[in-house]
C-alpha positions as CSV (number, residue, x, y, z in Angstrom):
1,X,0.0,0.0,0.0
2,X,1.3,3.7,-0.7
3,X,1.8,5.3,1.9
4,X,-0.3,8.1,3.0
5,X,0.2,11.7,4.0
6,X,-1.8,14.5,5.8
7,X,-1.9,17.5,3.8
8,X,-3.3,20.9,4.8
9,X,-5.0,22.7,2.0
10,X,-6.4,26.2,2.0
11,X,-9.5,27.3,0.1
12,X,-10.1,30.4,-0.5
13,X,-12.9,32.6,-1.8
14,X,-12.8,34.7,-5.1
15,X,-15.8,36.8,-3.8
16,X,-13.9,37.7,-0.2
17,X,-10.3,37.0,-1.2
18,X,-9.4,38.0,3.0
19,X,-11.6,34.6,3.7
20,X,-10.0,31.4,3.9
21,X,-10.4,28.2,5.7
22,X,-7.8,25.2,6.1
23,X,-8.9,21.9,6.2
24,X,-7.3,18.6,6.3
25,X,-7.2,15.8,4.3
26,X,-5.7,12.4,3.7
27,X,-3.8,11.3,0.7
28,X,-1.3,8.7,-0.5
29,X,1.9,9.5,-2.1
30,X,1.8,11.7,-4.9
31,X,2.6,10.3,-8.3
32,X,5.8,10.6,-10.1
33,X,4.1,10.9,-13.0
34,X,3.6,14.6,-15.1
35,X,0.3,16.2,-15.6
36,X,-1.5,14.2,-18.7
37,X,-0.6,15.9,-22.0
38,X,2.1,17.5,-20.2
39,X,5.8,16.8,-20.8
40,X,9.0,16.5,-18.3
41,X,12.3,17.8,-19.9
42,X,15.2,15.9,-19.1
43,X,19.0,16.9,-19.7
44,X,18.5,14.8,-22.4
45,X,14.8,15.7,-23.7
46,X,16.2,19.5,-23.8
47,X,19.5,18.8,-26.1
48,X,16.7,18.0,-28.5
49,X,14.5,20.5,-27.5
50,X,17.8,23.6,-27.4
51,X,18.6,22.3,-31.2
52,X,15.6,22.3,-32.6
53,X,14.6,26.6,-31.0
54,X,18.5,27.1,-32.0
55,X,17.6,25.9,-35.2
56,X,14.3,28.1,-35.7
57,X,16.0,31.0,-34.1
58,X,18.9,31.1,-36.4
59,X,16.6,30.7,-39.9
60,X,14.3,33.1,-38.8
61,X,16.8,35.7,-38.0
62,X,18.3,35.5,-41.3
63,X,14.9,36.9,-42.8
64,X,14.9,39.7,-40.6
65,X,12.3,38.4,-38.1
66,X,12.6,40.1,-34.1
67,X,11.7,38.5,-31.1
68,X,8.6,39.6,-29.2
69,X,6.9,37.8,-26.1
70,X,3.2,38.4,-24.8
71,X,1.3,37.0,-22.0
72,X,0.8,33.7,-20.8
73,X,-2.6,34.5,-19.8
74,X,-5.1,36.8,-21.6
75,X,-8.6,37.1,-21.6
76,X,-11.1,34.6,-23.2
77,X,-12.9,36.8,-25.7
78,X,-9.4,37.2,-27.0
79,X,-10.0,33.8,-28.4
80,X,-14.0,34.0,-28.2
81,X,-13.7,36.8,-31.2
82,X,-12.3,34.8,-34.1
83,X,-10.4,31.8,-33.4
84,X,-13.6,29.5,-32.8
85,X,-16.2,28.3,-30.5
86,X,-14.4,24.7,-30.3
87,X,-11.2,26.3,-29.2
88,X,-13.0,28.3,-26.6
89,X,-15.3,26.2,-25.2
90,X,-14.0,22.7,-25.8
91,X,-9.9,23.1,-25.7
92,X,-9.1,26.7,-23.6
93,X,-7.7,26.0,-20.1
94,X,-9.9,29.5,-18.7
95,X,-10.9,30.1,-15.3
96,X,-12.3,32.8,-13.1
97,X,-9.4,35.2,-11.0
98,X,-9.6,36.8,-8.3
99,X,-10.5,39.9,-9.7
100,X,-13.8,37.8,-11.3
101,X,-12.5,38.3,-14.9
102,X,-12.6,34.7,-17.4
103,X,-9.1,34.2,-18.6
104,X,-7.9,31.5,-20.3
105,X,-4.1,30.1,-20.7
106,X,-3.2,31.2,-24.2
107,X,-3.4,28.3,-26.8
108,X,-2.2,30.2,-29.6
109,X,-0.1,33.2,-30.2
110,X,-2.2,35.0,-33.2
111,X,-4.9,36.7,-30.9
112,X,-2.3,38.1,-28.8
113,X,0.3,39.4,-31.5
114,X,-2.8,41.3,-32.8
115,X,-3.7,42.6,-30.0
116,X,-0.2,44.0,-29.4
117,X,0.0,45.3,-33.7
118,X,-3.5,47.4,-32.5
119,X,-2.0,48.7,-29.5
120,X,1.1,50.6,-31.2
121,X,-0.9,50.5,-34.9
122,X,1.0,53.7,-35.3
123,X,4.2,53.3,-34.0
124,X,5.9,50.3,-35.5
125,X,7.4,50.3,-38.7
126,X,6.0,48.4,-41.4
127,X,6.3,45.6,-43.1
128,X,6.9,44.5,-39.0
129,X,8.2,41.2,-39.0
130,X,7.8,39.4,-35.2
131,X,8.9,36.1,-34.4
132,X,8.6,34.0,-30.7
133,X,9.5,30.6,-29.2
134,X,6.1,30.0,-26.8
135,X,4.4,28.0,-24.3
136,X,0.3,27.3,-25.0
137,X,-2.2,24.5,-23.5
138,X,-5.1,23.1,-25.0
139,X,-7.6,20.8,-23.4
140,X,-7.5,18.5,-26.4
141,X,-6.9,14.1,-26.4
142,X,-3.3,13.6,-25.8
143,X,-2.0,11.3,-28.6
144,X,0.7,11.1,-31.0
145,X,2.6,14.4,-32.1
146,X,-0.1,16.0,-29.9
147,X,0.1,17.3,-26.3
148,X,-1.6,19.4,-23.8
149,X,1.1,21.4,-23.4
150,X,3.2,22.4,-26.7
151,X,5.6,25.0,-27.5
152,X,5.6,26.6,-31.0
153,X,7.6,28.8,-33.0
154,X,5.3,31.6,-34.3
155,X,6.4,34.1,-37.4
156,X,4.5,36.5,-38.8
157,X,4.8,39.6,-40.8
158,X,2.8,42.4,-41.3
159,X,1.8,45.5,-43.2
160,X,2.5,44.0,-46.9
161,X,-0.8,42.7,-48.9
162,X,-0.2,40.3,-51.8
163,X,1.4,37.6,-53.2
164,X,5.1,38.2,-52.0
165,X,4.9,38.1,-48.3
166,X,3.0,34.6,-48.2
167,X,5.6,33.4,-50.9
168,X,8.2,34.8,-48.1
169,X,6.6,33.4,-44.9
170,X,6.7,30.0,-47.0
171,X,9.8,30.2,-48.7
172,X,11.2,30.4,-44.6
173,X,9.4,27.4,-43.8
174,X,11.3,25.8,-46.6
175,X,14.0,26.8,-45.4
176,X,13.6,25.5,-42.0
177,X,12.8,22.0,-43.2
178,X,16.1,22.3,-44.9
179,X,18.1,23.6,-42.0
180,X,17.2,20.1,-40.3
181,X,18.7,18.0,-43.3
182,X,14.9,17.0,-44.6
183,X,15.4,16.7,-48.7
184,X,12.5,18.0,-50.9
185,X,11.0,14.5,-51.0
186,X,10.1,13.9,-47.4
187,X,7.8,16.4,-47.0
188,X,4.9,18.6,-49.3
189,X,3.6,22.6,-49.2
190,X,0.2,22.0,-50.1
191,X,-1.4,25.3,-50.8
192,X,-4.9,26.6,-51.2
193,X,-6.7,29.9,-50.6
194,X,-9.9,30.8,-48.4
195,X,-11.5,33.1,-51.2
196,X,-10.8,30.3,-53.6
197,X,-12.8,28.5,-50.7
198,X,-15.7,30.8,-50.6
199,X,-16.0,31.8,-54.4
200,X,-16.1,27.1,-54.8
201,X,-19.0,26.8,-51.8
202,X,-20.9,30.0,-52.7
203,X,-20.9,29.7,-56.3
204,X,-19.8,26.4,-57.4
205,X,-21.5,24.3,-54.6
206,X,-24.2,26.8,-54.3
207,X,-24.2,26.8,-50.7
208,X,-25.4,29.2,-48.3
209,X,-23.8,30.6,-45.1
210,X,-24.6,28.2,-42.6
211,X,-24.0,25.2,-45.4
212,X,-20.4,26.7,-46.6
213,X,-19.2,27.0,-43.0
214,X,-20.3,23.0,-42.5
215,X,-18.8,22.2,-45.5
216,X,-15.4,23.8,-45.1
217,X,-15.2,22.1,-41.8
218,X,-16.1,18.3,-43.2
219,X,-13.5,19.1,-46.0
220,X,-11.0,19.9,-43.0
221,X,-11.9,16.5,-41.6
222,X,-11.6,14.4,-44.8
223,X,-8.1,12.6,-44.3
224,X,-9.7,12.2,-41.2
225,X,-12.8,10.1,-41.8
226,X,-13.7,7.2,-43.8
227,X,-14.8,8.3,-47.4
228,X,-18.7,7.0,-46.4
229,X,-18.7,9.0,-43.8
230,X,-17.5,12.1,-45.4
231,X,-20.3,11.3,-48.3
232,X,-23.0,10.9,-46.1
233,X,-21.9,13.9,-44.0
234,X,-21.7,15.6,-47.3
235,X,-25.6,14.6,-48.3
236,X,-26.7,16.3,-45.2
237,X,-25.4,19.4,-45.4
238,X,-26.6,19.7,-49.1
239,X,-30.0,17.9,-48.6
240,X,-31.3,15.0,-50.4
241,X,-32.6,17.0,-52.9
242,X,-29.6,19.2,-53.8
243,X,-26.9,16.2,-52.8
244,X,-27.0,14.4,-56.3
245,X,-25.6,17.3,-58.4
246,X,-23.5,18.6,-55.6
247,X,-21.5,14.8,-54.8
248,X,-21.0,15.0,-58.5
249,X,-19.4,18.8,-58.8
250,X,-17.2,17.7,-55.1
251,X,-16.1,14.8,-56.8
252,X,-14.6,16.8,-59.8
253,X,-13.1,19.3,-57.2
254,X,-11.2,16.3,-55.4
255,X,-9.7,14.9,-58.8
256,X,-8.5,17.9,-59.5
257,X,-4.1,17.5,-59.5
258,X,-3.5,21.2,-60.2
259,X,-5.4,24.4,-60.9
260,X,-6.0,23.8,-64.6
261,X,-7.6,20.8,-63.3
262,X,-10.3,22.7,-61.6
263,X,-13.7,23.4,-63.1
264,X,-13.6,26.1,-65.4
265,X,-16.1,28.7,-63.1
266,X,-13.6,28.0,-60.2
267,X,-10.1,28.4,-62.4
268,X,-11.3,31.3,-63.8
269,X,-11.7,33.5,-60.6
270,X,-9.3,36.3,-58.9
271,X,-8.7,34.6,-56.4
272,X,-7.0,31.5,-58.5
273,X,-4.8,33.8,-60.1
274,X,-3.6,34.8,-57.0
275,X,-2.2,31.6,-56.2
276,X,-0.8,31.4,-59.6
277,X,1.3,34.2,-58.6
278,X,2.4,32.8,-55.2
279,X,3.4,29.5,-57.3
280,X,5.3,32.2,-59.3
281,X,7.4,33.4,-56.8
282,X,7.9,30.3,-54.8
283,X,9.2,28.9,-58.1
284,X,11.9,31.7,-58.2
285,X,13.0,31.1,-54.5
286,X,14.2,27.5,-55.4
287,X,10.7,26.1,-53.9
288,X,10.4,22.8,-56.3
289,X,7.5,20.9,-53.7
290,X,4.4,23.1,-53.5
291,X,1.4,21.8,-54.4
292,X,-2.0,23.1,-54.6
293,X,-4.5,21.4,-52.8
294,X,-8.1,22.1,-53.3
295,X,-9.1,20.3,-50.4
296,X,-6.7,22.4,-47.8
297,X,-9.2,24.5,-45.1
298,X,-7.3,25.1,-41.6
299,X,-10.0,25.1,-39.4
300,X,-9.4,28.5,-37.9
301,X,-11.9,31.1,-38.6
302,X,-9.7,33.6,-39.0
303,X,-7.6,33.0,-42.2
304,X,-9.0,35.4,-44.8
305,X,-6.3,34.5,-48.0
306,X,-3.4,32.2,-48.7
307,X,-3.6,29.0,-46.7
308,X,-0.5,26.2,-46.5
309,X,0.3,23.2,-44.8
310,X,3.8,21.1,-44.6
311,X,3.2,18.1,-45.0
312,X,5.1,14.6,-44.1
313,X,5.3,12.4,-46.7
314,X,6.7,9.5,-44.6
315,X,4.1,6.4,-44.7
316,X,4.8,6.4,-40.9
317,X,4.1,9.9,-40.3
318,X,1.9,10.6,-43.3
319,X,0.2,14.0,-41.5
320,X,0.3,17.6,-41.3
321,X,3.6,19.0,-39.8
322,X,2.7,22.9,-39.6
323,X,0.8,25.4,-41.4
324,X,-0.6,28.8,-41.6
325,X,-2.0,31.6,-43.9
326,X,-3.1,35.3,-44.7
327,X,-5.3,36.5,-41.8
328,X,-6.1,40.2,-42.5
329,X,-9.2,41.1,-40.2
330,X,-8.2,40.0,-36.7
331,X,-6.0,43.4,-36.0
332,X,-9.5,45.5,-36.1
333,X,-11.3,43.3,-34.0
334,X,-9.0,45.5,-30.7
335,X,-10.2,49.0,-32.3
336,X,-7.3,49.4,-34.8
337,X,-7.5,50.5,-39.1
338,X,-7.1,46.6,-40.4
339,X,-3.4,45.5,-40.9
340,X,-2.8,42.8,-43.2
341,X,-0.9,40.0,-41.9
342,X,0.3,36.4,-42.7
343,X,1.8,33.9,-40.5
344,X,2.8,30.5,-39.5
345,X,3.5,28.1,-36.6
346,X,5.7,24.9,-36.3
347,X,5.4,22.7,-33.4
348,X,8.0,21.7,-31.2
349,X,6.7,17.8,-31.1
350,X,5.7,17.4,-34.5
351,X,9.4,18.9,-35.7
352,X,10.7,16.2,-33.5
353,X,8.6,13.3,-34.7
354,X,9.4,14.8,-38.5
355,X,13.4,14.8,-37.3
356,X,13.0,10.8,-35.7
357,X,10.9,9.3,-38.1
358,X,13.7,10.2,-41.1
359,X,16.5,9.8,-38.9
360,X,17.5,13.3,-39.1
361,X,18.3,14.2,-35.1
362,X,22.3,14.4,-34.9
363,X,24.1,13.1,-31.8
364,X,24.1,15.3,-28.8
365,X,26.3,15.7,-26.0
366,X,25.9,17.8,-22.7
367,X,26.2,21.4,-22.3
368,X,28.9,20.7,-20.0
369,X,32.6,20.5,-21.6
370,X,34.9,18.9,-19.1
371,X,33.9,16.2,-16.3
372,X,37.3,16.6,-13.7
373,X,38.4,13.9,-11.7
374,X,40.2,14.2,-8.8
375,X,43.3,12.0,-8.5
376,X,44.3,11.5,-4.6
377,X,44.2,14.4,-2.1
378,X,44.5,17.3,-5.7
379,X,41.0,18.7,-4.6
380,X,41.7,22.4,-3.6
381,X,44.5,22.2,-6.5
382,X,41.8,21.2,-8.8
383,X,38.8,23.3,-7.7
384,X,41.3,26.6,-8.3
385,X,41.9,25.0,-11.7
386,X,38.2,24.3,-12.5
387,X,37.3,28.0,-11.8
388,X,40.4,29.1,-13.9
389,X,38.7,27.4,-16.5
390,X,35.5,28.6,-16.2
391,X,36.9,31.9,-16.2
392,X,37.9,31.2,-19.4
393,X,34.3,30.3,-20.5
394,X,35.0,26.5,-20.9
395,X,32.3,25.0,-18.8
396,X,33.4,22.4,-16.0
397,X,31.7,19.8,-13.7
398,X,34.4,19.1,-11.0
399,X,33.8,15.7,-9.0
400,X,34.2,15.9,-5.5
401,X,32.4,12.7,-4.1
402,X,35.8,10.8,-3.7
403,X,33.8,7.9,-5.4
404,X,36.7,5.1,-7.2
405,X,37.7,6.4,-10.7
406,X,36.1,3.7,-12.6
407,X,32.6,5.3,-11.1
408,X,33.1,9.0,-11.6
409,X,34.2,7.6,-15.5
410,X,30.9,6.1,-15.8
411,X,29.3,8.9,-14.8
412,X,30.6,11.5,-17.1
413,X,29.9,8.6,-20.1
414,X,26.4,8.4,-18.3
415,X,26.3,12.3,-18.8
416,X,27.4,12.5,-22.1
417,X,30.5,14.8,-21.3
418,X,32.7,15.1,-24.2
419,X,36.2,15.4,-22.4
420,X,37.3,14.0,-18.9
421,X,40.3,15.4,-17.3
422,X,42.1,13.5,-14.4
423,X,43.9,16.2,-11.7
424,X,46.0,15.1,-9.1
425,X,49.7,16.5,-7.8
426,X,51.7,15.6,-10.9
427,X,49.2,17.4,-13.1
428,X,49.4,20.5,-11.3
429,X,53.2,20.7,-10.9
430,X,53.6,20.3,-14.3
431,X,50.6,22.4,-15.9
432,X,50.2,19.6,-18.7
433,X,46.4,18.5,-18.1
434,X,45.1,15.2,-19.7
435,X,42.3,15.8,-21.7
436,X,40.6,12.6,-23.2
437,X,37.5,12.3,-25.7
438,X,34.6,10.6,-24.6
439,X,33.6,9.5,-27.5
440,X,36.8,8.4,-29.5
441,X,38.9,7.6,-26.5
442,X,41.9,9.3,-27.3
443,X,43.2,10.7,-25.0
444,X,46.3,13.9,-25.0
445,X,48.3,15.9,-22.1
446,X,48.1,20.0,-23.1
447,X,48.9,23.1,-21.7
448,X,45.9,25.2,-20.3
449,X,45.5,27.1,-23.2
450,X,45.4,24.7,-25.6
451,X,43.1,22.9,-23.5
452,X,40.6,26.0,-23.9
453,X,41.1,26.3,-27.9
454,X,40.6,22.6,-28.2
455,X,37.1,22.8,-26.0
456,X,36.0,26.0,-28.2
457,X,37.3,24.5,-31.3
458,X,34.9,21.2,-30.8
459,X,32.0,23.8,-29.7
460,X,32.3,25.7,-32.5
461,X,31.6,22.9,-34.9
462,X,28.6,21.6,-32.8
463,X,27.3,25.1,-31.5
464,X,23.8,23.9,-32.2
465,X,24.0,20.6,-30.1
466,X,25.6,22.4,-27.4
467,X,24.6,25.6,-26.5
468,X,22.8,25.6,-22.9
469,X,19.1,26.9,-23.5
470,X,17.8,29.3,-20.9
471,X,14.2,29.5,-20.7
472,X,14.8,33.8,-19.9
473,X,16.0,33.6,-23.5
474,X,12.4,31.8,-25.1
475,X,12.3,34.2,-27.7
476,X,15.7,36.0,-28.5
């Protein structure tokens, strides 16, 4: 049986926050396990984590993108405005403070970045383009490449309407993928656009309002479903009467490959030869793997343009990686002239799925550089020398514990250290330090300099492996 604990809890009262009570209560052990949905990080969880943020940081930054951080709370008609009644009331973590105002745990960044664009609508300089490393939650089923608790890279520039800016915001997502080894044909762009969208279920379809929204949503769900099910959803949304001609007119939009496949009311519209322009400059940025997709939605409300998705073309992880679009109207909704904007958002789990499922994670090795052993009674000798070196920037993890050498070795393997250096009284009288590689064994005696150029030198090659991730640093 666990054993049992007595906890005292205190309650306390939103509408008389100076009111509290204690009471008592029983409990076994608490569970070692994390909060479901939730992740722990591990030394070794955040190598992986640190290289893929490095890896974002350093892409994004070459565009011109800044960092920016908002709030991890906001309130919920932040969300309640545009992003969705399923998001709000089915997935937003949102509770009451004590002030009695609803606010929710953000679980996206788009409703906030607007909010802050509004805010200085006249001071920032346009075309602003704003990037940040985040934390969100959404009350959503755990399962694979999906988690309660997520972190997401979030670009997004504004001020710039057209063809070029989406081509851009794309073009970087590219570019990502490429940063992390992926070749062209293990992964997609598939592209469509939300007045494409609406001209196809207003005109084409001939659907009204309440039908169109119903519609795009099913079409959202159709890798999701069985192909009867997505028929018969289909039938009710148009009605029996109308369902004949209108299965007929959606099967012709789903065999259509490219947009001179598409029916001739549909190719012919403004908004199709807006895409034909993005394809145009995707083209001339060296982006050979975009496809259009008729059947592309994102099921956010708020996507008024361009819409993309990356897609894995792994059999084993044949899904959507990330996405994102053209979302002019959502700047207004805090008070401010419209701003167009377009954005995207990669995910921290389904970027490492995407990396482990082609093999594409490198070997990693711990932040620290040199594990230093302490040979016989060398310990204040080697404790000046360890801070020496740290001085130096050449970070080291001195063993005191006096353990046998063949443990403190272990340990440092255990750790993934790259060097070990043994200190005793010889070693300091003589200033010539044995340095040896945890990884290829060899193993060399060097001055203390030369120690320091050889760490640096080995840093410099693996800088995105190695660099110690701070979480005060999310977004720089």
């Amino acid at each position: 049986m666990a054993p049992t604990a007595r906890v005292e809890l205190t309650r306390f009262s939103l509408r008389d926050a100076g009111k509290y009570e204690t009471i008592t209560d029983t409990m076994t052990s608490l569970s070692s396990e994390s909060y479901k949905g939730a992740r722990d990080w591990y030394p070794e969880d955040m190598r992986v984590r640190n290289y893929i943020f490095r890896t974002w940081r350093r892409i994004v930054k070459s565009y011109g993108y800044e960092a920016y951080d908002a709030p991890l709370l906001e309130p919920i008609e932040v969300y309640a405005a545009k992003s969705g009644q399923e998001l709000v009331n089915e997935q937003t973590y949102q509770f009451v403070d004590r002030g009695e105002r609803r606010v929710a745990i953000r679980p996206e960044m788009t409703p906030s970045v607007s909010r802050m664009i509004a805010a200085r609508r006249q001071e920032i300089a346009y075309p602003a383009r704003w990037y940040n490393i985040g934390q969100y939650m959404r009350y959503e089923r755990p399962q694979r490449g999906r988690e309660r608790e997520f972190w997401q890279l979030n670009c997004d520039i504004f001020g710039m309407d057209g063809a070029l800016p989406e081509a851009e915001i794309i073009s970087m997502g590219y570019d990502l993928m490429k940063a992390f080894g992926a070749a062209d044909d293990m992964f997609a762009i598939r592209i469509n656009n939300r007045q494409v969208i609406n001209f196809m279920m207003a005109h084409y379809l001939g659907l009204d309002t309440i039908q169109a929204q119903l519609m795009i949503k099913l079409f959202d769900r159709k890798g999701k479903i069985a192909s009867d099910a997505f028929r018969d959803q289909a039938i009710d949304i148009f009605g029996q009467e109308a369902a004949p001609t209108g299965l007929q007119k959606i099967a012709q939009l789903l065999a259509a490959k490219t947009m001179a496949d598409l029916p001739e009311a549909i190719r012919d519209s403004e908004a199709v030869k807006e895409i034909q322009e993005l394809f145009t400059h995707l083209e001339r940025a060296g982006v050979k793997n975009a496809v259009f997709d008729i059947t592309l939605m994102r099921g956010l409300d708020y996507y008024t343009g361009t819409v993309f998705e990356f897609f894995d073309t792994h059999p084993e992880n044949n899904r959507a990686l990330f996405g994102g679009g053209r979302y002019d109207g959502l700047v207004s909704l805090f008070g401010a002239d419209p701003v167009s904007a377009v954005g995207f958002a990669p995910g921290l789990t389904m970027t490492q799925l995407f990396l482990e499922t082609h093999g594409l994670l490198p070997t990693f090795f711990s932040t620290t550089d040199i594990y230093m052993i302490v040979v016989g009674d060398s310990l204040r000798g080697a404790a000046k020398l360890a801070k020496e070196f740290r001085g130096e920037g050449v970070n080291v993890e001195l063993d005191f514990t006096g353990r046998k050498i063949d443990k403190q070795l272990k340990t440092a393997v255990k750790k993934a250290i790259p060097y070990i250096m043994f200190i005793g009284d010889e070693e300091l009288a003589s200033e010539a330090y044995p340095l040896k590689d945890t990884t290829t064994s060899n193993e060399q005696k060097l001055s203390f300099e030369r120690v320091v150029s050889t760490v640096k030198d080995r840093r410099r090659k693996k800088t995105s492996e190695e660099d110690e991730f701070d979480v005060s640093d999310l977004s720089s």
